[in-house]
C-alpha positions in Angstrom: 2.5 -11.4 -20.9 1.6 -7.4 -20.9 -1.8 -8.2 -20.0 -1.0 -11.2 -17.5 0.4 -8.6 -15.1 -2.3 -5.7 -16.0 -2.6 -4.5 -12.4 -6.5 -4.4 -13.1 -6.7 -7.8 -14.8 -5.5 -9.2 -11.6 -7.7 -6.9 -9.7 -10.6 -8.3 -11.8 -8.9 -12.1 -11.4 -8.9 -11.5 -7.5 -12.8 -10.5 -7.3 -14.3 -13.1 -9.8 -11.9 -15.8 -7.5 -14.0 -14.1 -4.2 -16.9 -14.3 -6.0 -16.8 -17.5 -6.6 -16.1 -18.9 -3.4 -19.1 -16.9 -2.3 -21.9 -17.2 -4.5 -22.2 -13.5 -4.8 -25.1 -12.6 -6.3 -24.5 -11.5 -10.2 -25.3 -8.1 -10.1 -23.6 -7.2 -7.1 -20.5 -8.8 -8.1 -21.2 -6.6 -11.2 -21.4 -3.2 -9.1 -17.8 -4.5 -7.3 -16.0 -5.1 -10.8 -16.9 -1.4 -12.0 -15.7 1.8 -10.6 -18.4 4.3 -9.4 -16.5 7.2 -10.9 -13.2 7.6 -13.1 -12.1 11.3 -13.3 -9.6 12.2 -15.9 -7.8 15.4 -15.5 -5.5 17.4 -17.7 -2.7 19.5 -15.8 -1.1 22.7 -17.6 1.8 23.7 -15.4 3.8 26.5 -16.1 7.4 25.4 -15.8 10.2 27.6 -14.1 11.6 28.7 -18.3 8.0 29.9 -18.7 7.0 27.1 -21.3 3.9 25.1 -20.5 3.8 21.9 -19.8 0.1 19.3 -19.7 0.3 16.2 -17.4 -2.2 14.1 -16.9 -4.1 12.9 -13.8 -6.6 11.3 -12.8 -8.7 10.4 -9.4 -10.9 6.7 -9.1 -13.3 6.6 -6.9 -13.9 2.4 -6.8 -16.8 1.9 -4.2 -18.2 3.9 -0.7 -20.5 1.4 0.2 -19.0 1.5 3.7 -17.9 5.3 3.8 -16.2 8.1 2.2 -13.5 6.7 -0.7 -10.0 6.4 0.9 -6.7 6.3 -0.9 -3.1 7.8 -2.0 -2.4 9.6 -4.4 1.2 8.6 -6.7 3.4 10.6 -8.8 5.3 7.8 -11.3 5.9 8.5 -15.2 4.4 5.2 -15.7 1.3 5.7 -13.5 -1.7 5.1 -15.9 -5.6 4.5 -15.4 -5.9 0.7 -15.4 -2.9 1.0 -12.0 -5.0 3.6 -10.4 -8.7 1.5 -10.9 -6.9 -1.6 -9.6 -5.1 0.1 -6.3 -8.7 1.7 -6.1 -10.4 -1.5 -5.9 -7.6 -3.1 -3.5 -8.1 0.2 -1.3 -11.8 -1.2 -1.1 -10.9 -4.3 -0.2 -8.1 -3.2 2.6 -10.3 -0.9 4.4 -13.2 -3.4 4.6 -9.9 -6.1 5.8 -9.3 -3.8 8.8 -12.6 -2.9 9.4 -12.9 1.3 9.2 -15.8 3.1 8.0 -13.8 3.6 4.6 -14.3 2.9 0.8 -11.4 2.5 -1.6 -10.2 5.3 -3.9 -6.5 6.3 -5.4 -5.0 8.8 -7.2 -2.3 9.1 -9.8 -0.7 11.8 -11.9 1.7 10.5 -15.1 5.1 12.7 -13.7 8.7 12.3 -13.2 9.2 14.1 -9.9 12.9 13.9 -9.9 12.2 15.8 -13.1 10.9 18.9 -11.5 12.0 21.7 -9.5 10.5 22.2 -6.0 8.4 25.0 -7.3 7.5 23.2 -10.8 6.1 20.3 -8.3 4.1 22.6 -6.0 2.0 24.2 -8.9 1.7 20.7 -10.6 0.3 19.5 -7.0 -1.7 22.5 -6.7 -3.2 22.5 -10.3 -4.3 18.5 -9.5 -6.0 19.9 -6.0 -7.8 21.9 -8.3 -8.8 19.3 -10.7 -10.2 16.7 -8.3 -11.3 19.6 -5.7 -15.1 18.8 -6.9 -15.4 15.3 -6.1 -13.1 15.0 -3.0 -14.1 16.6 0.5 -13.8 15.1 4.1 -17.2 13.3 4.3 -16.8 12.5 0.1 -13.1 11.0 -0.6 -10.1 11.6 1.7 -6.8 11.5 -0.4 -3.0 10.5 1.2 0.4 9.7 0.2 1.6 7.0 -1.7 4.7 6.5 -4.3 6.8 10.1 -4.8 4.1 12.0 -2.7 4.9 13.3 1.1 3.6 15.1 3.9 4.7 18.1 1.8 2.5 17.2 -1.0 -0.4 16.9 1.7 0.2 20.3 2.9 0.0 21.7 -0.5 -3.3 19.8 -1.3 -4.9 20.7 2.1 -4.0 24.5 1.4 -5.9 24.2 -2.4 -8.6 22.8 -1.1 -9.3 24.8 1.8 -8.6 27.7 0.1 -11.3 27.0 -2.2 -13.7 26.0 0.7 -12.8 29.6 2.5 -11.6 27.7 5.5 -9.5 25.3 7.1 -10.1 22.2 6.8 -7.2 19.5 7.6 -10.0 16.1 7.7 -9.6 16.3 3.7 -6.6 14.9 3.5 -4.5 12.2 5.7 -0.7 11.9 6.1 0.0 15.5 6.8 3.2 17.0 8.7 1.9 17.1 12.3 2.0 21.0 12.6 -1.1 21.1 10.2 -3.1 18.1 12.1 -0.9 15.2 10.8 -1.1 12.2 13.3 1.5 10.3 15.2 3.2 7.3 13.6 1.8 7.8 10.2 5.1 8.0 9.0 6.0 4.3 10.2 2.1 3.0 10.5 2.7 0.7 7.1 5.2 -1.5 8.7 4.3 -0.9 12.1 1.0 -2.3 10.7 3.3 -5.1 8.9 5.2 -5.8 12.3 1.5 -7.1 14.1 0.4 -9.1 11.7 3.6 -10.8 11.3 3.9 -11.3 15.1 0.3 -12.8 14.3 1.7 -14.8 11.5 4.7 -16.4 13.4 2.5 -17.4 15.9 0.1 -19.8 13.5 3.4 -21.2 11.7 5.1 -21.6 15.3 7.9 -19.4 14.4 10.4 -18.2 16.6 11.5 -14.9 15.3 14.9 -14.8 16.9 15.4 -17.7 14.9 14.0 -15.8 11.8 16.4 -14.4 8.4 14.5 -11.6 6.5 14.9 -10.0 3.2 13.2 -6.5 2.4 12.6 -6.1 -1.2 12.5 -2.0 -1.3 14.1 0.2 0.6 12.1 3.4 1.0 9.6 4.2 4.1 8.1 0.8 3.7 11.1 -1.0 3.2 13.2 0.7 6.1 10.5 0.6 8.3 9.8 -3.4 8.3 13.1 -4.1 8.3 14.0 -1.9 10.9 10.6 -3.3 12.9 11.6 -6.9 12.2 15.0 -6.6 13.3 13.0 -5.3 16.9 11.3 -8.4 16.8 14.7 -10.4 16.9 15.1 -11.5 13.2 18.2 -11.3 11.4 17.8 -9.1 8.4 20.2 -10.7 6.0 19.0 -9.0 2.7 17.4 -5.1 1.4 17.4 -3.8 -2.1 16.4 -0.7 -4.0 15.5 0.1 -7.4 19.8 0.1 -8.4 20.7 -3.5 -6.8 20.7 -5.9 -3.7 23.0 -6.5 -0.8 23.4 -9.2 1.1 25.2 -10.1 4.2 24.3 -13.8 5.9 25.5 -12.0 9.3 23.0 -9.4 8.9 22.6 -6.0 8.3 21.6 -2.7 10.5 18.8 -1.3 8.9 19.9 2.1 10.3 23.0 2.3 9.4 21.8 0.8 5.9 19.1 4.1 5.3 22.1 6.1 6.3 24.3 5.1 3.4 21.6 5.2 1.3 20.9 8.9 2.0 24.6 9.4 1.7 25.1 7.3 -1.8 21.7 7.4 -3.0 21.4 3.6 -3.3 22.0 0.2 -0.5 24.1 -0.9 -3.1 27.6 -0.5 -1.9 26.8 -0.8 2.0 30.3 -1.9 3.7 30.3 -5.7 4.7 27.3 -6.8 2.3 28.6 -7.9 -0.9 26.1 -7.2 -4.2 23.5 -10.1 -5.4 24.5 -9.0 -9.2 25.5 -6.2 -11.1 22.4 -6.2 -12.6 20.2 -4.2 -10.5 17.1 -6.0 -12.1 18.5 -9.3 -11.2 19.9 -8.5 -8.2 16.3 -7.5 -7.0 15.1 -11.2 -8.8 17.9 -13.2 -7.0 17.1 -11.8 -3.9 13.7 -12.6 -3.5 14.9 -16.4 -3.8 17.1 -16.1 -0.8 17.3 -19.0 1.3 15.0 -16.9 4.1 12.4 -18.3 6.7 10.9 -14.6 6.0 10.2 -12.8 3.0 8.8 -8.9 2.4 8.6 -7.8 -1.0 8.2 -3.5 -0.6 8.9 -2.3 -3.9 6.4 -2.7 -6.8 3.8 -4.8 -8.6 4.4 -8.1 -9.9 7.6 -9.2 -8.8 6.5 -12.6 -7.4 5.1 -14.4 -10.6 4.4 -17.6 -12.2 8.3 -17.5 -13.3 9.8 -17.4 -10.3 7.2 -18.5 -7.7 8.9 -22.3 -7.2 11.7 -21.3 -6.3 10.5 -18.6 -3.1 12.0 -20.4 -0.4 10.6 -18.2 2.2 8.1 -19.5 4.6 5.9 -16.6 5.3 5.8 -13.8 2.5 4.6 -10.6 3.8 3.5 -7.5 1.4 4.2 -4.1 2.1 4.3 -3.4 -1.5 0.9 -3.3 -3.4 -0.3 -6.2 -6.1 3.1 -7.9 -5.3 2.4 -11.1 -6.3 0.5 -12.6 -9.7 -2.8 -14.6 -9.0 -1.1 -17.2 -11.3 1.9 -17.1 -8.2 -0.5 -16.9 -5.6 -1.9 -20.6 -6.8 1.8 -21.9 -7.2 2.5 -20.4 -3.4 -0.5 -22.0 -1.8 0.4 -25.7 -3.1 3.4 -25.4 -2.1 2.5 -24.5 1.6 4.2 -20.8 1.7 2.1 -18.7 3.7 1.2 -15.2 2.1 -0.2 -12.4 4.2 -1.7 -10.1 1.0 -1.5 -6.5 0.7 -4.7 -6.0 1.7 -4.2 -6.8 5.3 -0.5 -7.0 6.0 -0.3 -3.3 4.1 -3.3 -1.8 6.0 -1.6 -0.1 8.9 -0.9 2.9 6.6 -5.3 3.4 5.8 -5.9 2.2 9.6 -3.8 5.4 11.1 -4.7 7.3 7.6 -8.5 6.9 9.5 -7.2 7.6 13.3 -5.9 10.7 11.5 -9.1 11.7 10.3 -11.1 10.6 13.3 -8.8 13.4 15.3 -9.0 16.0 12.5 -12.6 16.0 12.9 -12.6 15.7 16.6 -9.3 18.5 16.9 -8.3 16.0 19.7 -4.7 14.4 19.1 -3.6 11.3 20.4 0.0 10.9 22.0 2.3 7.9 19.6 1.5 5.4 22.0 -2.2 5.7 22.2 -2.0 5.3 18.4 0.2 1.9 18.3 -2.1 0.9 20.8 -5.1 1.4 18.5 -3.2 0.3 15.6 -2.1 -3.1 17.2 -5.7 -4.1 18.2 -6.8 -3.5 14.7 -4.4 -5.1 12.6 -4.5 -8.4 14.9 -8.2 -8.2 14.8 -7.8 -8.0 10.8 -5.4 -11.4 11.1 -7.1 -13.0 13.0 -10.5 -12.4 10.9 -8.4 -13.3 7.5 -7.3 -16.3 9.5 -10.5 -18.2 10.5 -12.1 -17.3 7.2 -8.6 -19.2 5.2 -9.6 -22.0 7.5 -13.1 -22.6 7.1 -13.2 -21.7 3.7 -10.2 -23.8 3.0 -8.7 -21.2 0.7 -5.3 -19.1 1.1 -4.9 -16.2 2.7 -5.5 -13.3 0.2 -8.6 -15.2 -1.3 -9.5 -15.3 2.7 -8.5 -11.6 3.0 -10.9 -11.1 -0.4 -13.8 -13.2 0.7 -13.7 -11.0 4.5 -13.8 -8.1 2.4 -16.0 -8.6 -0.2 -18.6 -10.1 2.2 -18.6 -7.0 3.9 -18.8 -4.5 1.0 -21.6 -6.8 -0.5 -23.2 -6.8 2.8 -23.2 -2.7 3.0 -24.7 -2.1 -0.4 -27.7 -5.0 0.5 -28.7 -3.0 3.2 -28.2 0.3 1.3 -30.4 -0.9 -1.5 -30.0 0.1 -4.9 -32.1 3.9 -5.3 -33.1 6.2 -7.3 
């Protein structure tokens, strides 16, 4: 079972699946299944009691075929190399989904964050900056945010690394606070990203979204955002979770006032009006992703939606704001049964398509206003639908081995025309 949901297994499972489809040519399929560089860092951090502490990090670097490596970087105490080569590979395939002149990378450093002091976290931060400082640079690899980083964490990075460059140079990294040459709507580009292509989505299934219930697996940036965004859109969300239960309320919930509770209580559970799925947070969190729901967004972690529990989704349309959500062996189970998935890769991409606007204006020092970038951001992630679309039609394959094939094609494409030198 351990293996079944290896994050990289089904990375690899995913590609050899695209690969097939396509008759990819042996050795390029080869180049696509193996990072082009895995750097392991150690991280000695003097703690605030004066002991020393070693964490370990590393940075993947999956293909640039199309341009420099894009990706987060995530603190978790369970983050470990075969998670970081797999969300480097899927960072490939997202960028190439939405089209930017991006490769995939990702970083991860094996941390408890909650565990650290404010000042324990900048120097761990800072030490990793350090580490990874050689192979990362704005035309190279262009880190971001992802689970337990911030802005903040940003900041810190784009400090190091200029100050080890002798100047200032804000293109290096992506989701910074705006005063240092962050962009606008980064901070909701995920789900606003999520929002179009679910507009998209309802359209094909002739879905009226006022008509629409929603539950929101995950309730952090991702989480709030979408349901927040599909609440806009007219839907009723019904159900959200975090990591300590589910609530649910068939009425529907505010998603504001839900995130205020949250920030007041530390948890959704306990929201006034919602009663709890189960006591059991773990359950709660299984029992609400088989809510009786037209709509279905699972924004917390891998592997959720699996061969175990896949029958019983009753949601029509399952959108991913999480990464790796669902199994390939759920994915099979999904697509007989006529539930639509829009994958990671593309319903997920709004957060790498503004992560790029933001680097496009860092190198220009020109800054777009917040509608300029929805604007953008809209064309792109319909585009990207509609793209994943036709190819799920004429090949006559669901949506993320669509999504795969569209981005595959295109990575394969860029290193045939390359070549292969020295």
């Amino acid at each position: 079972m351990a293996e079944e949901l290896n994050p990289w297994e089904n990375a690899l499972k995913q590609l050899d699946k695209a690969a097939k489809v396509l008759k990819l040519d042996p050795g390029i399929h080869q180049i696509l299944a193996t990072p082009k560089r895995v750097l392991e860092v150690q991280l000695p951090v003097k703690m605030d009691d004066g002991s020393i502490k070693v964490f370990m990090g590393w940075r993947v670097q999956h293909n640039d075929a199309r341009g420099p490596f894009k990706g987060g970087i995530r603190y978790h105490p369970n983050t470990n190399v075969d998670e970081v080569k797999a969300l480097a590979m899927w960072m490939t395939w997202k960028t190439a989904v939405v089209d930017v002149p991006f490769g995939g990378g990702k970083g991860g450093v094996r941390v408890d964050p909650k565990a650290l002091s404010p000042g324990e976290l900048e120097r761990l931060t800072r030490r990793y900056a350090y580490a990874i400082a050689p192979i990362i640079g704005v035309d190279i690899d262009i880190p971001a945010p992802d689970v337990y980083t911030n802005p903040q964490t940003m900041a810190w990075i784009t400090d190091t690394y200029s100050a080890i460059k002798g100047y200032f140079e804000p293109g290096v990294i992506t989701g910074k606070p705006l005063e240092i040459g962050g962009s606008e709507g980064r901070n909701e580009a995920t789900a606003r990203g999520l929002q179009y292509v679910t507009e998209e989505a309802l359209k094909v299934l002739n879905m009226d979204p006022k008509k629409a219930k929603v539950a929101v697996q995950g309730y952090g940036n991702a989480g709030y955002f979408s349901a927040k965004f599909m609440k806009e859109l007219g839907m009723k969300v019904v159900a959200v979770s975090d990591s300590k239960g589910a609530i649910y309320n068939p009425d529907g919930l505010d998603p504001d006032k839900v995130l205020e509770h949250k920030e007041k209580t530390g948890s959704v559970v306990g929201f006034p009006g919602a009663t709890s799925l189960d006591n059991d947070p773990q359950r709660a969190n299984e029992k609400l992703l088989e809510l009786d729901v037209d709509v279905l967004i699972p924004a917390a972690v891998e592997n959720v939606i699996t061969d175990k529990n896949a029958d019983k989704i009753k949601a029509k349309l399952v959108v991913e704001a999480a990464n790796g959500p669902t199994t390939p062996e759920a994915d099979s189970i999904l697509y007989e049964r006529g539930v639509v998935v829009a994958p990671d890769i593309l319903a997920n991409a709004g957060g790498v398509t503004v992560s790029y606007f933001e680097w496009v204006q860092a190198r220009t020092r020109e800054f777009w206003d917040i509608d300029t970038v929805r604007m953008k951001l809209r064309a792109k992630m319909t585009k990207a639908f509609r793209d994943v679309y036709e190819m799920h039609k004429e090949l006559k394959v669901d949506m993320r081995t669509a999504a795969l094939c569209l981005a595959v094609k295109r990575v394969a494409k860029a290193i045939e025309l390359r070549g292969i030198w020295p």
